[in-house]
C-alpha positions in Angstrom: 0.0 0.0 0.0 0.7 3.7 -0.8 2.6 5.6 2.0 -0.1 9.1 2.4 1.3 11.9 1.1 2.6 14.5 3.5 -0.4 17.1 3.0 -3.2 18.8 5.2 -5.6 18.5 2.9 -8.1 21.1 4.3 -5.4 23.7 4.6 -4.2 23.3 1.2 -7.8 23.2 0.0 -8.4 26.7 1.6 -5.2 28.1 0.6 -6.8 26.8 -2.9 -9.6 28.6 -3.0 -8.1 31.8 -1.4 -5.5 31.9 -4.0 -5.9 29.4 -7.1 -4.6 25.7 -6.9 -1.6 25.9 -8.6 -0.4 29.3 -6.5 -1.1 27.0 -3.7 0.5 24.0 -4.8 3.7 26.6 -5.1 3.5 28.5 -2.1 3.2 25.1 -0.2 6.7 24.0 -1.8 4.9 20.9 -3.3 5.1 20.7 -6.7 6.2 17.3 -7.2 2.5 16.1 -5.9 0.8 18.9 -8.2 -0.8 15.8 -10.2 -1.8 14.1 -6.8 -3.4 17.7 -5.6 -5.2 18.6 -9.2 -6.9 15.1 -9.1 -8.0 15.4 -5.5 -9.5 18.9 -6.1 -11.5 17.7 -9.2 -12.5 14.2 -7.4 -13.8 16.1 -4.8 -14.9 19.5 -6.5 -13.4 22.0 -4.3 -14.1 24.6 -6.6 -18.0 23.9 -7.3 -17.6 23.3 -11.0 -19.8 19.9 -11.3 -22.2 21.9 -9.4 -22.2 24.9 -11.3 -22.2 23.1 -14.7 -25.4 20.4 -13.7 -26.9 24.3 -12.8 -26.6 25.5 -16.3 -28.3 22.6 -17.8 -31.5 23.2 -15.9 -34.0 23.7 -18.1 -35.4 26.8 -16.0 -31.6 28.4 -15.9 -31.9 27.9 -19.8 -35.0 30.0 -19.7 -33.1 32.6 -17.5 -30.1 33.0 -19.7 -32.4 33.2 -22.7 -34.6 35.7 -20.9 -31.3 37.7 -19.9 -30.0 37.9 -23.5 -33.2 38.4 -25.3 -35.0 40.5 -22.9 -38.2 39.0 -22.8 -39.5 37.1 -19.9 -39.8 33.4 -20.8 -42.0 32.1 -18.2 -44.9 33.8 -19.8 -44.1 33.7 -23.2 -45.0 29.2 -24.5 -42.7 29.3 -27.3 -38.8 30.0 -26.7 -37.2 32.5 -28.7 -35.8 31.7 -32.0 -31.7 32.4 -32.9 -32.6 35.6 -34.8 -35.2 37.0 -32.1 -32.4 36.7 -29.3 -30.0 38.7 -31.9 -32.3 41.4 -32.9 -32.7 42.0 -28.8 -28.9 42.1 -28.3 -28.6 44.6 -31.9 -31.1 46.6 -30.1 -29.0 46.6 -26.9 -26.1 47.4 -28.6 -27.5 50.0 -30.6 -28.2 51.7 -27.7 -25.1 50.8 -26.0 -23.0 52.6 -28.8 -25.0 55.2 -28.9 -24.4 56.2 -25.3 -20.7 55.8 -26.2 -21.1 58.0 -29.0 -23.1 60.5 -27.0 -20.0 60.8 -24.4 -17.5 61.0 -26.8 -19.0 63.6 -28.3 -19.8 65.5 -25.3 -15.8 65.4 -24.4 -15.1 66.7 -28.3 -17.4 69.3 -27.3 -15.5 70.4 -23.9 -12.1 70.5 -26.0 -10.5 73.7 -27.1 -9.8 73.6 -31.2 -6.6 73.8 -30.6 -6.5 70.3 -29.3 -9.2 69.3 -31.8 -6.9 69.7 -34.8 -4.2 67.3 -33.0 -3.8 64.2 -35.5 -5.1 61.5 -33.0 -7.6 63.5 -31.4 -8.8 64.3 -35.2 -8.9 61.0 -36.0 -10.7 59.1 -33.1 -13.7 62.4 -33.3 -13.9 61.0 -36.8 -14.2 57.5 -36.3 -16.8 58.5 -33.5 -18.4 60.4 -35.8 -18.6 57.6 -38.2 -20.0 55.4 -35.4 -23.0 57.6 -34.2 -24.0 58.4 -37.7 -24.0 54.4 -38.5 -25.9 54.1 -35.2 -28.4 56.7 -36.4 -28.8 56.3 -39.5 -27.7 59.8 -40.5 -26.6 58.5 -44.0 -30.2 56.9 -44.6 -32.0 60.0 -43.9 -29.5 62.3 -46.1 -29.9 60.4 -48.9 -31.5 61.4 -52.3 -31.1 64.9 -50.7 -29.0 68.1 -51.9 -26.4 68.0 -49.5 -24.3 71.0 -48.3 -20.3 70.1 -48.3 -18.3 72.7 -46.2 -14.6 72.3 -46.2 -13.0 74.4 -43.0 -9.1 75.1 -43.2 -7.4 76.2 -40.2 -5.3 78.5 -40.4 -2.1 79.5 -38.9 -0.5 82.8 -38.4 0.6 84.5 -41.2 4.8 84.3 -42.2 5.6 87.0 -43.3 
């Protein structure tokens, strides 16, 4: 028979959960058991996962996720959302998610001076925002088919003389 290895279990499956298992295994100097330790951990499930996985496959924690990502509440609803309803809830949630993004991005171009404005990377990232927000709002769309006005603005420096 085996000769026990030299371990306090319950300490080191504290320490484990405190700190991760393989910090543990380190700190406690005993590497050359790390096999030994990562076996007993999952035989026993010190960290929960066989319980947290069996949760998932509840048929009423499937209704919660799909209620979460779709936004529609499940339990009163007798068919379960299709693929393409769950997406058009989470492009609708991003939509609105970008255009709060947007919003503050623009609200910080606004507090700038023009002096900073001009900078090349402040340029650039107020006209990739501004890309963004008119995608999100379909300003493109509603310009379209319409006389548009172009106005080109040059900045100019002092004069040399």
């Amino acid at each position: 028979m085996r000769k026990p290895l030299p371990i306090d279990w319950e300490d080191m499956k504290v320490l484990a959960l405190a700190i991760g298992l393989r910090e543990a295994i380190r700190q406690k100097g005993l590497e050359k058991h790390e096999s030994a330790i990562m076996q007993r951990s999952a035989r026993e499930d010190w960290f929960g996962e066989r319980n947290a996985k069996a949760e998932l496959l509840r048929p009423a924690t499937r209704a919660e996720i799909i209620a979460e990502v779709s936004g529609t509440d499940v339990s009163i609803v007798s068919k379960v959302p299709t693929a393409a309803e769950i997406l058009s809830g989470l492009g609708t949630s991003t939509k609105a998610h970008l255009a709060g993004a947007a919003d503050k991005a623009a609200r910080k171009f606004n507090e700038m001076d023009g002096s900073d404005l001009v900078q090349p990377d402040v340029a650039q990232a107020a006209k990739a925002w501004t890309g963004t927000a008119a995608q999100v709002h379909g300003w493109q769309q509603a310009g379209q088919g319409q006389g548009g006005t172009v106005v080109n603005i040059a900045f100019l420096g002092p004069e040399q003389a």
